[in-house]
C-alpha positions as CSV (number, residue, x, y, z in Angstrom):
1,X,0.0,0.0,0.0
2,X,1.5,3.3,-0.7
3,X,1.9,6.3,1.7
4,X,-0.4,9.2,1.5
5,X,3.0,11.3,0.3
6,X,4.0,8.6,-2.6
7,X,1.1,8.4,-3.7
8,X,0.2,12.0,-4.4
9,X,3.4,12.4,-6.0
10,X,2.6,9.6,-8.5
11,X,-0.2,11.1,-9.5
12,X,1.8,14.3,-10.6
13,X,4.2,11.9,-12.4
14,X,1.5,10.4,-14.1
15,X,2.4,6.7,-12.6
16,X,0.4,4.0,-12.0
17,X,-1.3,4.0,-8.3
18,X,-3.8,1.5,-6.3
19,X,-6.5,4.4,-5.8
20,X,-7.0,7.9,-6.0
21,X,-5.9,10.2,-3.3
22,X,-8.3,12.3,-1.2
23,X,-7.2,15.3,-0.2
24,X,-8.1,19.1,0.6
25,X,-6.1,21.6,0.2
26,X,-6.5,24.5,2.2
27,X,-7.2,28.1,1.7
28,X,-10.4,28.9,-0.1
29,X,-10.8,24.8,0.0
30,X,-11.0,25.1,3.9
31,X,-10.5,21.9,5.3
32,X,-11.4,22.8,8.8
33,X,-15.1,22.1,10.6
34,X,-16.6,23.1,13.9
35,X,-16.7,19.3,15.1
36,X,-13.0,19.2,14.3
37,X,-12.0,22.2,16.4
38,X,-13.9,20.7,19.0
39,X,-12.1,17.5,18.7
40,X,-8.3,19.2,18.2
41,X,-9.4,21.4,21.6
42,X,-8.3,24.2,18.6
43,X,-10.7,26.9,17.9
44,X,-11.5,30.0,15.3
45,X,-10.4,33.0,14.7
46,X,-7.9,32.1,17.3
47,X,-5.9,29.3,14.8
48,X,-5.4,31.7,12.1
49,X,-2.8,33.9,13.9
50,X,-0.6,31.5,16.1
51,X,1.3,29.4,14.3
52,X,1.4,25.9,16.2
53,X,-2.2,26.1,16.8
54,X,-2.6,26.4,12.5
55,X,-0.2,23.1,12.5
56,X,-2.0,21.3,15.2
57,X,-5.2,21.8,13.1
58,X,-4.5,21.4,10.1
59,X,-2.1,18.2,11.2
60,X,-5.6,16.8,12.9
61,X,-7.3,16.8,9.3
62,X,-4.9,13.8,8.4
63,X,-5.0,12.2,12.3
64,X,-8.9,12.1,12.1
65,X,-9.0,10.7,9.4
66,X,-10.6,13.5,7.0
67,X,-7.9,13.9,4.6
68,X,-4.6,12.7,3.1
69,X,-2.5,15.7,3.6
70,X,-1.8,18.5,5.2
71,X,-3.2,22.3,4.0
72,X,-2.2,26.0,5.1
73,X,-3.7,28.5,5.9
74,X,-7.6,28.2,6.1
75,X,-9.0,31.4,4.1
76,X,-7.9,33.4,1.4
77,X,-7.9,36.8,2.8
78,X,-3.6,36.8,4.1
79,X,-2.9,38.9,1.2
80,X,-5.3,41.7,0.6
81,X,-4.9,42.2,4.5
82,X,-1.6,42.6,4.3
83,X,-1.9,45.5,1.5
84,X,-3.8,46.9,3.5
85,X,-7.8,45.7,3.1
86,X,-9.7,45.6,6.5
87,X,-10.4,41.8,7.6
88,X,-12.7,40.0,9.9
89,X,-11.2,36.7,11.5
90,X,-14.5,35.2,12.0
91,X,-15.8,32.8,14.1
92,X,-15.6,29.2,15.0
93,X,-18.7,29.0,12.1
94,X,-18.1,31.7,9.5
95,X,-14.5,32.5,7.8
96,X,-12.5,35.5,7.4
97,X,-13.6,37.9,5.5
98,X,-12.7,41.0,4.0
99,X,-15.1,44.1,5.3
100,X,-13.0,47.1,4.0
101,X,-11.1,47.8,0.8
102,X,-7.9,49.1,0.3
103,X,-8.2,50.9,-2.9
104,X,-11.2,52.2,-4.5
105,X,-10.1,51.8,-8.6
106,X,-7.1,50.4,-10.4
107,X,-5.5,53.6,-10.9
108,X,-4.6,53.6,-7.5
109,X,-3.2,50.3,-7.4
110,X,0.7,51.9,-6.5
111,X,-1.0,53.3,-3.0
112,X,-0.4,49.6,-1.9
113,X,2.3,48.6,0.0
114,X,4.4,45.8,-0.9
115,X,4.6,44.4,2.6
116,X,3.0,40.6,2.7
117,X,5.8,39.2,2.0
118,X,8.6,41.0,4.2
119,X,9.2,39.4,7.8
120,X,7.0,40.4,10.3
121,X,4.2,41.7,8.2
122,X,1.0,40.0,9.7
123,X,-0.6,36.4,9.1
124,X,1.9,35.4,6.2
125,X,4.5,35.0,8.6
126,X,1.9,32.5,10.4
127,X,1.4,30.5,7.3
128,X,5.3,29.8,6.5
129,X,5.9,29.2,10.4
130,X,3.2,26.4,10.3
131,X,4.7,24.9,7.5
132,X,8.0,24.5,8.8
133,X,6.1,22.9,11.8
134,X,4.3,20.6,9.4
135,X,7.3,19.7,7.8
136,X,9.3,19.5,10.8
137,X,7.2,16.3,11.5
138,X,9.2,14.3,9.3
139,X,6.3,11.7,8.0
140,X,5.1,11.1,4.5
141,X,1.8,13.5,4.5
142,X,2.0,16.0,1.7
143,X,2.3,19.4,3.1
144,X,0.0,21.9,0.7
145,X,0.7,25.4,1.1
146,X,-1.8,28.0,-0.9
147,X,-2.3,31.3,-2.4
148,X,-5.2,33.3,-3.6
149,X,-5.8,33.5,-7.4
150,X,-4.9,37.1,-9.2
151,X,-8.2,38.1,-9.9
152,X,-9.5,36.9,-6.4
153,X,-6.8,39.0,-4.9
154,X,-7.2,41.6,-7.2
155,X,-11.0,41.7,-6.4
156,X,-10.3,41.9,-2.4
157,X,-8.3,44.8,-2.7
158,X,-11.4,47.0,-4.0
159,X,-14.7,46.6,-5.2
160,X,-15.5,43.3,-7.3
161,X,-18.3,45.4,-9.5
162,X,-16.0,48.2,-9.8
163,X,-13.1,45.7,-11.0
164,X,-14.7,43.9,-13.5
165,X,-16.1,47.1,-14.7
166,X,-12.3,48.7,-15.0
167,X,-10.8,45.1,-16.8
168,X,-12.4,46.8,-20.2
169,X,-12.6,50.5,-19.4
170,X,-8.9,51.2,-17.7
171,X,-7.2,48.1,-19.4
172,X,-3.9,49.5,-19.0
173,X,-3.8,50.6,-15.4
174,X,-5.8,46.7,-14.8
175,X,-3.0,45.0,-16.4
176,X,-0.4,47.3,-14.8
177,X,-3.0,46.4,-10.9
178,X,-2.8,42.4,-11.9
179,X,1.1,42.4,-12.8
180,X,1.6,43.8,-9.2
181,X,-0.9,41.4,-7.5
182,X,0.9,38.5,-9.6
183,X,4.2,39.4,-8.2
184,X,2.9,39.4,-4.3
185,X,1.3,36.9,-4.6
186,X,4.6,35.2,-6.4
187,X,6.5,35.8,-3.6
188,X,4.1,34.3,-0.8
189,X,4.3,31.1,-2.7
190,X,8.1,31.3,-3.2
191,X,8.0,31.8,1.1
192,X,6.0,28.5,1.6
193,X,8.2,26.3,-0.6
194,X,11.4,27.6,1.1
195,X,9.3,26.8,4.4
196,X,9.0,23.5,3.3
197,X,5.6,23.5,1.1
198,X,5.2,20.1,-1.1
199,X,2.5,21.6,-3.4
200,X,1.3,25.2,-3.8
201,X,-2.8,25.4,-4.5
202,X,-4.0,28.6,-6.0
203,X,-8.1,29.0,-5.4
204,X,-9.4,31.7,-7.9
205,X,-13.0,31.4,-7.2
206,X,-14.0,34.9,-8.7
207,X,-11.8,34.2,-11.7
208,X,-15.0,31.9,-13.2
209,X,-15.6,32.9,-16.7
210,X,-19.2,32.9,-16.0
211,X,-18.1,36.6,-14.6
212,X,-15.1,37.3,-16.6
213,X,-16.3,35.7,-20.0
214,X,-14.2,33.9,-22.6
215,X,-11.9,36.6,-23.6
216,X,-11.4,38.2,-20.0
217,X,-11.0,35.0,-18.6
218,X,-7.9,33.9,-21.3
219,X,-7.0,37.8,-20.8
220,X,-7.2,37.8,-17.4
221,X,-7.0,34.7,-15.4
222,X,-5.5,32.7,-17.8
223,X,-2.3,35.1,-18.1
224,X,-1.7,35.4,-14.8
225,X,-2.3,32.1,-13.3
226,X,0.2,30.9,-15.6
227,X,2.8,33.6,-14.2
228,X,2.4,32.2,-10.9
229,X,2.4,28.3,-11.7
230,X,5.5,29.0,-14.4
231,X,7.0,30.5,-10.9
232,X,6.8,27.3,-8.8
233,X,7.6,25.1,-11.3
234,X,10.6,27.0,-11.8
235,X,10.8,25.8,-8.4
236,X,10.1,22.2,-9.2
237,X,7.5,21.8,-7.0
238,X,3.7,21.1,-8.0
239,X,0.3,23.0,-8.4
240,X,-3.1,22.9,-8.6
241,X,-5.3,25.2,-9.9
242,X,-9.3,25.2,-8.9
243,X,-11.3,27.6,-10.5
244,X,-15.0,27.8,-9.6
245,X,-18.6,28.0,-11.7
246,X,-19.0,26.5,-14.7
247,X,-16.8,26.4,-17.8
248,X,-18.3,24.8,-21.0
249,X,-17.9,28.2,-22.7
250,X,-14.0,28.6,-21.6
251,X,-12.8,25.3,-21.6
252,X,-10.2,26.3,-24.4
253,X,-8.8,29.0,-22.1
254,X,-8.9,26.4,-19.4
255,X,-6.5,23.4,-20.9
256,X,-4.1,26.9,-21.6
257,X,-3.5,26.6,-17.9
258,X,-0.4,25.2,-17.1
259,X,-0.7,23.5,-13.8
260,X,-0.3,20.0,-13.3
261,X,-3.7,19.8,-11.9
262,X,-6.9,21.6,-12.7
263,X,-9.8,21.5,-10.1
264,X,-13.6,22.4,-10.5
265,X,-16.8,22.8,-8.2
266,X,-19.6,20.6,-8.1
267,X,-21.4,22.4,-10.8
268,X,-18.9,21.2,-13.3
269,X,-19.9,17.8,-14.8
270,X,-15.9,15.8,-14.7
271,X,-17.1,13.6,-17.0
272,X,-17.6,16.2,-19.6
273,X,-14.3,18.3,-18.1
274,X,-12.5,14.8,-19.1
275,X,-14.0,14.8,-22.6
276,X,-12.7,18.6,-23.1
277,X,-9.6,18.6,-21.1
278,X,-8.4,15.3,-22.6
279,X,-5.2,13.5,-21.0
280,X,-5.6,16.6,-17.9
281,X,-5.0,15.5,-14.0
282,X,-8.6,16.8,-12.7
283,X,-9.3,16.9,-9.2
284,X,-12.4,17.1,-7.7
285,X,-15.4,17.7,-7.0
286,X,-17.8,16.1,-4.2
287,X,-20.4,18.3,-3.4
288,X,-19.7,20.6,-0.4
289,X,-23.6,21.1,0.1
290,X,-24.3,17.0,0.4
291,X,-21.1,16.7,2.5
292,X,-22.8,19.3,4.9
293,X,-26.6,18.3,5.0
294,X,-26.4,15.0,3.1
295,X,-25.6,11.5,4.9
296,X,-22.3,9.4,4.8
297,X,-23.9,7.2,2.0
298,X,-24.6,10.2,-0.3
299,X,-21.4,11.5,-0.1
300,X,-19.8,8.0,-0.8
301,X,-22.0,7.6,-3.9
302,X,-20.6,11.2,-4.9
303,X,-17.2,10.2,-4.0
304,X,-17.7,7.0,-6.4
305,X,-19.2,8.6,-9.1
306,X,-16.2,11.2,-9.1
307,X,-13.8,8.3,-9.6
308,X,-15.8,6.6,-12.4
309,X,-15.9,9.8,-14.0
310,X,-11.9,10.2,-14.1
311,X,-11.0,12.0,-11.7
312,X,-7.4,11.5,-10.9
313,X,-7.4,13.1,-7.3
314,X,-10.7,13.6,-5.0
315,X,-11.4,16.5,-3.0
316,X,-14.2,18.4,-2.1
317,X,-16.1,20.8,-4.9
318,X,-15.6,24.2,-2.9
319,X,-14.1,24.9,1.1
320,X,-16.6,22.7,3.6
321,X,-19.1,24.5,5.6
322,X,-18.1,24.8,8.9
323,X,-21.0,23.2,10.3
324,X,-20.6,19.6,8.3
325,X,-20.8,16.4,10.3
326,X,-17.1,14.1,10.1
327,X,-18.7,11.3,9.7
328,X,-19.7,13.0,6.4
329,X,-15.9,14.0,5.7
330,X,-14.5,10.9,6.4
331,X,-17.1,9.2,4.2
332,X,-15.3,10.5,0.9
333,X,-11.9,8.8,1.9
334,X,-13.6,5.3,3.6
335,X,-15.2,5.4,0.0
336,X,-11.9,5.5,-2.2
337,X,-10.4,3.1,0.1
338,X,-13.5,0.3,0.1
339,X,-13.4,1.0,-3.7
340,X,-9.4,0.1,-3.9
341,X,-10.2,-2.7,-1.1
342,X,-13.2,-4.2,-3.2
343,X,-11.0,-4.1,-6.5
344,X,-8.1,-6.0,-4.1
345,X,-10.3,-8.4,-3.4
């Protein structure tokens, strides 16, 4: 039986494994639940500014048998707060969240400071310290360290409508905003791989082309992503891209992405991402809705259907709500390992 470390790592390499990983990777993808907290003894908002209580956490994910790796931070506000937007830590059942913008057009992107990536400039510093403390365990879990998307970012610092507005109307200054963000948020993920970070996940949920549309999104998302994944593989170190809504009218911008994996949400059908992303590692996507107010037996048949589909790595669709029930959790990976047990047998 391979370890939880090995076998990811196939997977990248495209080699032959006895199931599919299950895994979550952190940041917008939050792996964490209330029942968990209450289990570690490790509570919210607490946990997202002290370091060993963000390893203890995230290192109970794998001991509780939710997932097969290990994922930091858990939200994707770190870097709009530290240039400067205003951000809520939350709750034990609500995330961070950012409340006040730093900028109020893209013509004012140079007001922001380039400070998330200096030492001793807020939560970033937390992330890479709890990923030398994850990798200071020595074992074969994968350590996943993430960043927010560019456009995500980009649409943290200042108004989401006004953004999307200024992407056509100020195209020069947006580029000029985006090549900034791409370089922040370049460094943050250059920070957790020199911590110790196996894989770096970038989430760029408001990067969907349902808002950007086809020519924005290749423009846009497409672009920039690939500035940041051509980064860490520079590197040599892996990535995942998950991009959210659905995609049947940007699927050729899509398979221009250049990471080694491409994740969806549970809108997009895998079966038909397989048919248009051909030979693609796709990761993905068990509902986050059933895994909250469904039962363990949904979320298995979800779990199943994912790997019949093609999916190469399975993970939830979207972050889980906080209020889901482990049993549901642990469900998806009792499911991939029955499934590899039954095929044993």
């Amino acid at each position: 039986m391979l370890l939880p470390k090995e076998r990811l790592n196939k997977v990248f390499r495209e080699e032959q494994i006895d199931r599919p990983p299950c895994i979550c990777p952190g940041g917008m993808m939050n792996m964490i639940t209330a029942e968990l907290m209450e289990e570690a003894g490790i509570r919210f908002p607490e946990a997202h500014t002290n370091a060993r209580m963000m390893a203890d956490l995230a290192a109970a994910v794998y001991e509780k048998g939710c997932f097969e790796n290990y994922g930091v931070p858990f939200c994707m506000t770190i870097e709009a707060e530290n240039l400067g937007a205003k951000v809520d830590l939350g709750t034990n059942f609500y995330e961070p969240h950012v409340v006040e913008y730093a900028i109020t057009s893209v013509n004012e992107w140079e007001r922001l400071v380039a400070a998330n990536n200096r030492q001793g400039q807020g939560r970033a510093d937390v992330v890479v310290e709890a990923i030398k403390l994850l990798k200071a365990k020595g074992n074969d879990v994968p350590v996943i360290g993430n960043i927010t998307g560019p456009i995500s970012m980009a649409s943290s610092l200042m108004e989401p409508v006004v953004f999307y507005k200024e992407l056509r109307k100020n195209n020069a200054k947006a580029h000029e905003f985006m090549e900034f963000v791409t370089g922040q948020l370049i460094a943050f993920a250059k920070r957790q791989i020199a911590a110790g970070a196996d894989i770096i996940a970038i989430s760029d949920p408001s990067g969907t082309g349902e808002i950007l549309g086809p020519k924005l999104f290749e423009e846009f998302a497409v672009k920039y992503i690939n500035k940041i994944v051509d980064s860490i593989h520079s590197e040599n170190k892996y990535t995942i891209v998950h991009i959210c809504g659905q995609m049947r009218k940007v699927y050729s911008g899509t398979a221009q992405i250049k990471s080694h994996v491409l994740s969806f949400d549970a809108i997009v059908s895998m079966r038909e991402a397989r048919k248009n992303l051909g030979d693609r590692l796709l990761m993905g996507n068990v509902s986050t809705y059933a895994i909250e107010f469904g039962e363990p037996g949904k979320v298995a048949a979800l779990t199943e259907r994912c790997v019949q589909d093609g999916v190469n790595i399975i993970s939830p669709a979207c972050g889980l709500g906080m209020k889901s029930p482990l049993k549901n959790v642990k469900s998806m990976l009792e499911a991939v390992t029955k499934g590899a047990a039954n095929i044993d047998a």
